[in-house]
LUMLUMDO-833464 format. One record per residue (C-alpha): residue in three letters; x, z negated, y. Coordinates in pm, whole numbers, padded with zeros to 5 digits, always signed. Layout:
BEGIN
ALAXZY
...
***
This chain:
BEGIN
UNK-02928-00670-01282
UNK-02786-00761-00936
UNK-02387-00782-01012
UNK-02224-01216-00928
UNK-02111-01271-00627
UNK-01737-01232-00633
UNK-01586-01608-00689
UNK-01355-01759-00416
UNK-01164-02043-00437
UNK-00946-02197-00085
UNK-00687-02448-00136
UNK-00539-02668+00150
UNK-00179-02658+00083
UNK-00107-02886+00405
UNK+00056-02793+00757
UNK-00212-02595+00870
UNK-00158-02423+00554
UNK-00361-02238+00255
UNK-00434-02006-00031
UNK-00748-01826-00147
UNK-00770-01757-00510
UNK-00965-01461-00573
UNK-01147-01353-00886
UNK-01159-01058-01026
UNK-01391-01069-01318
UNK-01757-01071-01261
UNK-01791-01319-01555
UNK-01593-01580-01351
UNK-01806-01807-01160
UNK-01664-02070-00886
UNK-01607-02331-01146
UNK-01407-02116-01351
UNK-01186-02018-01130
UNK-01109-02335-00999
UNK-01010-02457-01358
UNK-00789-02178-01386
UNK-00617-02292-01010
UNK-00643-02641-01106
UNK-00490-02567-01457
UNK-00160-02344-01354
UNK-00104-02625-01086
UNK-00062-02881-01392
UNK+00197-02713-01548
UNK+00583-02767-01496
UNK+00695-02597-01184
UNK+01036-02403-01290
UNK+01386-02653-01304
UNK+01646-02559-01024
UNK+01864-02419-01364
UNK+01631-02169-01456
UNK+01599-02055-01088
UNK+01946-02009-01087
UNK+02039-01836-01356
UNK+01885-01523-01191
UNK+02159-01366-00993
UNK+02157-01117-00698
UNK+02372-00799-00768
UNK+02264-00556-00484
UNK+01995-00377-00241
UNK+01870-00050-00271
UNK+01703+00075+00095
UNK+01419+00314-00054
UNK+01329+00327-00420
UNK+01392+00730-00435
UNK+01753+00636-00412
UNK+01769+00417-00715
UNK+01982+00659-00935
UNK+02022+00577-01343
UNK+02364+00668-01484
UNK+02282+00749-01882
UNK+02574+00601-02156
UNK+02651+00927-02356
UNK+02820+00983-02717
UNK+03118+01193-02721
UNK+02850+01497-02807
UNK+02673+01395-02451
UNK+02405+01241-02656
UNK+02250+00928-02478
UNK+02317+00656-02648
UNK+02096+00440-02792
UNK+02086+00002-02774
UNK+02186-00140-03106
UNK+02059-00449-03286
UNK+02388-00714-03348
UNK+02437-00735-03698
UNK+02334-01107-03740
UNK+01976-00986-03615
UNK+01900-00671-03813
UNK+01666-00869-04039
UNK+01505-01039-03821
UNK+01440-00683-03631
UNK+01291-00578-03915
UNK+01026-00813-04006
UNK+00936-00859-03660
UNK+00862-00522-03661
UNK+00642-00509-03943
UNK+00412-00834-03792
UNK+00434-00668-03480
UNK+00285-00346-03602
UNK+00011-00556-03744
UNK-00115-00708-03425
UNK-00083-00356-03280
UNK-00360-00268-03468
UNK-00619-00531-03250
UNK-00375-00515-02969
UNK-00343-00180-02795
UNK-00100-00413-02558
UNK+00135-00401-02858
UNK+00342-00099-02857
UNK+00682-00013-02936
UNK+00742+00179-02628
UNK+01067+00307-02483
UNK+01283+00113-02248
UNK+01615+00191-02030
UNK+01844-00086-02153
UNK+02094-00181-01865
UNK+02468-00203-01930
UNK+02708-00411-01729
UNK+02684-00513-01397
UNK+02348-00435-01215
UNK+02377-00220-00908
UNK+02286+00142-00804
UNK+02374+00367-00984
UNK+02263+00174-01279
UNK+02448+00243-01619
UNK+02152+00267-01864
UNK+02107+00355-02233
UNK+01769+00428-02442
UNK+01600+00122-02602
UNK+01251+00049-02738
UNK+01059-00327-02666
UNK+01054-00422-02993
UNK+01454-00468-03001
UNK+01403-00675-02681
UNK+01142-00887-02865
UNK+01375-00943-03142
UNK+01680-01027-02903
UNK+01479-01312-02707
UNK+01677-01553-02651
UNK+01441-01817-02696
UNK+01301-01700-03055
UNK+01366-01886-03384
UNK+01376-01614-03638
UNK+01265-01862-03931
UNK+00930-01873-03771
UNK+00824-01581-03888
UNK+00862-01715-04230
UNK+00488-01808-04184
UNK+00409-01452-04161
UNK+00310-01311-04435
UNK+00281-00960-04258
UNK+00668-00973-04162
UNK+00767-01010-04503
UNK+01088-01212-04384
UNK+01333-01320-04681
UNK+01372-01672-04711
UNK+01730-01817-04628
UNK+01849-01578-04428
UNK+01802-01793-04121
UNK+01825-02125-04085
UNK+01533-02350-03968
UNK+01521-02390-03607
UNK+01803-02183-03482
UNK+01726-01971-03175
UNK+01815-01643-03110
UNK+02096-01776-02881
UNK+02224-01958-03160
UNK+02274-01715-03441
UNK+02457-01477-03139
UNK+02711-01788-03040
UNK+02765-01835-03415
UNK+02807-01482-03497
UNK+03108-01482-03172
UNK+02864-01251-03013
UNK+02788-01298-02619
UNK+02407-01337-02480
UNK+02489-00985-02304
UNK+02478-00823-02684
UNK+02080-00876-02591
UNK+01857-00599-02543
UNK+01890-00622-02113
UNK+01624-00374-02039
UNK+01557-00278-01699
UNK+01172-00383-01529
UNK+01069-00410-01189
UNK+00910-00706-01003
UNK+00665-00568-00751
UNK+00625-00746-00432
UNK+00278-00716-00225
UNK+00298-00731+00119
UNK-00065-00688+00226
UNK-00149-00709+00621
UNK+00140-00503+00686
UNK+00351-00773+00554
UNK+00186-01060+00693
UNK+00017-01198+00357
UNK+00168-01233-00016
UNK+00009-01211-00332
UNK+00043-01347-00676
UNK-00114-01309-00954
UNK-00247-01495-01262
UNK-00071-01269-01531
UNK-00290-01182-01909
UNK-00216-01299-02209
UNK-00048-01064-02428
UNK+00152-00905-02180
UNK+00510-00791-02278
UNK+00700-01032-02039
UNK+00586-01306-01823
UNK+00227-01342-02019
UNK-00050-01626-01906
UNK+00181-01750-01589
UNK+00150-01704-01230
UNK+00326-01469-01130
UNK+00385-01041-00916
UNK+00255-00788-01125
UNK+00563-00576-01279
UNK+00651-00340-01473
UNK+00863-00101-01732
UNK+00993+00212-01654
UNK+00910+00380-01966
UNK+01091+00709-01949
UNK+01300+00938-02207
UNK+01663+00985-02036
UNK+01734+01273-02254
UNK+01391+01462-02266
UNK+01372+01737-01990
UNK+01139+01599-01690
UNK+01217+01239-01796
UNK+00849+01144-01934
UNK+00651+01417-01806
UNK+00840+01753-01981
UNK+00806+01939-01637
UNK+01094+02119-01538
UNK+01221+01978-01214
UNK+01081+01636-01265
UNK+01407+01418-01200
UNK+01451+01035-01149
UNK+01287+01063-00797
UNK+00963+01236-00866
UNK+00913+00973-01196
UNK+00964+00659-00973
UNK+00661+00830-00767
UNK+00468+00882-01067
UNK+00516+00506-01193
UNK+00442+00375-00875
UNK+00140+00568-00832
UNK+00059+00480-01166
UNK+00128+00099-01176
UNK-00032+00046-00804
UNK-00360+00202-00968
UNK-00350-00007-01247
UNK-00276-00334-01082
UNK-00426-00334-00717
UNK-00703-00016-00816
UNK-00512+00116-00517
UNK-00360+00523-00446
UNK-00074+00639-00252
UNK-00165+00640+00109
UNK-00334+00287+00063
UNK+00047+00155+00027
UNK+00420+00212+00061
UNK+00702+00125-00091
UNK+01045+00024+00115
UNK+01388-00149-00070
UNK+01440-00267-00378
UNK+01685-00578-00432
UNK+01874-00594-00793
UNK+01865-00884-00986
UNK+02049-01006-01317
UNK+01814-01258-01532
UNK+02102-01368-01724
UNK+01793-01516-01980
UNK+01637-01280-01996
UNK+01568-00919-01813
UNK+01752-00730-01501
UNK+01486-00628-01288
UNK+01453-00457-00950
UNK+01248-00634-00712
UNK+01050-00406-00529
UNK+00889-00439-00199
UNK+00528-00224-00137
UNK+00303-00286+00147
UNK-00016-00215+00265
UNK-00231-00230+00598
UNK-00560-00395+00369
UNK-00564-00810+00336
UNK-00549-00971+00018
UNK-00908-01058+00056
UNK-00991-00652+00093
UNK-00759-00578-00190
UNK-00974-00825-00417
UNK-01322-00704-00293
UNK-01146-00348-00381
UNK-01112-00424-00716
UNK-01386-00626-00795
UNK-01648-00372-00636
UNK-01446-00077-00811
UNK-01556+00116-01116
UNK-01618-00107-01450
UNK-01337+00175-01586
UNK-01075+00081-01290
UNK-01165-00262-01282
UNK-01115-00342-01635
UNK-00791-00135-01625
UNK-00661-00426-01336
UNK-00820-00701-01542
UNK-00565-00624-01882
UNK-00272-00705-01625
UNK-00456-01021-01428
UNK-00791-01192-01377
UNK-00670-01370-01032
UNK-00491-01247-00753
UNK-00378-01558-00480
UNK-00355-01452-00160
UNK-00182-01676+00085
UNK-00022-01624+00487
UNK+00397-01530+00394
UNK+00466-01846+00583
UNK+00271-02055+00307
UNK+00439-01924+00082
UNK+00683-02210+00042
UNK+00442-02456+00018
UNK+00266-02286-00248
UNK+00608-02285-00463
UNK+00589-02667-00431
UNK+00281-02704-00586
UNK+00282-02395-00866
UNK+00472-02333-01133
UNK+00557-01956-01055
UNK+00767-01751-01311
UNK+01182-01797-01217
UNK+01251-01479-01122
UNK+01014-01433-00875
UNK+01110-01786-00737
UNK+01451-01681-00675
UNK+01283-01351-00534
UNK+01075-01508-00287
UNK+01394-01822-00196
UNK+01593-01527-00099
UNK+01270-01363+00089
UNK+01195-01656+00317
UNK+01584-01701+00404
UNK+01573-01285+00539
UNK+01227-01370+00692
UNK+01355-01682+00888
UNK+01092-01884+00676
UNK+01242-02224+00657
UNK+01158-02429+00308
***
């Protein structure tokens, strides 16, 4: 059977101005994709409050000197994040539905975090934490929900109807820092040598920033007191593991290997909603258009690896870029990312 054409959708975005929406899964006709454009471009575009509540801390010139300063015990244990009281419970019996879904959703794991303490600059104070404690300390949730869950097994009463997260923590005299702040990176794609941008429609089911348009990002999932990190090789340190995760995440996102990309600076950034996160800056010599063909004509094995992160990658000129932000909702953070982008770049908005 002779494999689709790949599906490619152009937008006008005015002033001599536009995007092309790529698709990445052969099942996607033209049609398709343009309901998915047409559909993100419907929904509310973030409100100047939510954009601002994301606050830069610092720079970091090359990502091998991003250092991590572990939180030990008076034994020189690391220390690990701690529920607040008031949310133990709700922990709990998230925990339980959560493992349920895991069992259909190999998305669903509770994998181990760095959990960032105090203010966020290099060296970064960090203690162990694990994603379902950041699950359970969303700000946004309303514990009583999972009352329909029969899975969770939540005891009724022990939070009220309606109250978020946010509101049990105020209540309790607790501030939103008592959160689990773990650490992620935004990565920015500079294809063209840094000509072009890309964005991404992110999957469902992802563990931060699901079904919105969005960068790709990521967790650093590493053990800070387990010899080599992640790996268990002696002599893996903080530098050699930020090499592995790129290498890793690039592959799983883009289909693309070191020497296809580089990575330069990373500027810090203090969600104060929700995550701290590094935004990272990677470039590459191939177009947006070549990086979609890439993945699209790759292996069914890498390709469906890229399509669990995102079905659509936009690719768009970096002086479009704020013209696109007028028209799409994209994800807070990465609107503050890209504000403060154009103002370095002399890209007026």
């Amino acid at each position: 059977m002779t494999e689709q054409s790949q599906a490619v959708y152009r937008q006008d975005l005015g002033s001599e101005m536009d995007f092309e929406a790529f698709s990445l899964d052969p099942k996607m006709d033209k049609e398709g994709l343009a309901k998915i454009v047409n559909g993100l471009a419907e929904k509310p575009r973030p409100s100047q409050e939510q954009v601002e509540s994301v606050i830069r801390t610092g720079s970091v010139q090359w990502m091998p000197n991003l250092e991590l300063e572990a939180i030990r015990d008076l034994d020189g244990k690391v220390v690990n994040y701690q529920i607040p009281n008031p949310l133990r419970e709700y922990r709990k019996a998230l925990g339980r539905s959560l493992d349920e879904k895991a069992k259909t959703n190999p998305m669903i794991f509770n994998g181990p975090v760095i959990v960032a303490e105090g203010e966020i600059k290099n060296p970064l104070r960090v203690m162990q934490g694990q994603y379902y404690d950041f699950s359970a300390t969303q700000l946004g949730n309303k514990p009583a929900d999972l009352l329909k869950d029969k899975n969770a097994q939540l005891t009724p009463g022990v939070y009220p109807e309606g109250k978020t997260v946010e509101n049990i923590l105020r209540d309790a005299g607790l501030p939103l820092e008592a959160r689990e702040r773990y650490f992620g990176f935004a990565h920015l794609m500079w294809p063209s040598d840094g000509k072009e941008f890309i964005l991404v429609n992110r999957a469902r089911g992802l563990g931060i920033a699901a079904d919105c348009l969005s960068t790709p990002g990521s967790t650093p999932d590493l053990f800070l007191d387990k010899p080599g990190l992640k790996r268990g090789i002696p002599g893996f340190g903080i530098k050699e593991y930020w090499s592995y995760h790129m290498g890793q995440e690039m592959l799983e996102e883009f289909a693309l290997k070191w020497g296809d990309f580089w990575v330069e600076g990373i500027t810090l950034y203090d969600d104060t909603r929700t995550i701290p996160f590094g935004a990272i800056n990677i470039y590459t010599e191939m177009s947006a258009k070549q990086i979609a063909q890439g993945i699209y004509h790759a292996k069914p094995s890498e390709r469906d690896r890229v399509l669990k992160e995102h079905n659509v990658i936009f690719g768009m000129p970096a002086e479009a870029i704020p013209h696109f932000l007028e028209r799409f909702p994209v994800f807070p953070g990465v609107t503050k990312v890209l504000n403060d982008a154009l103002k370095e770049r002399g890209i007026s908005q």
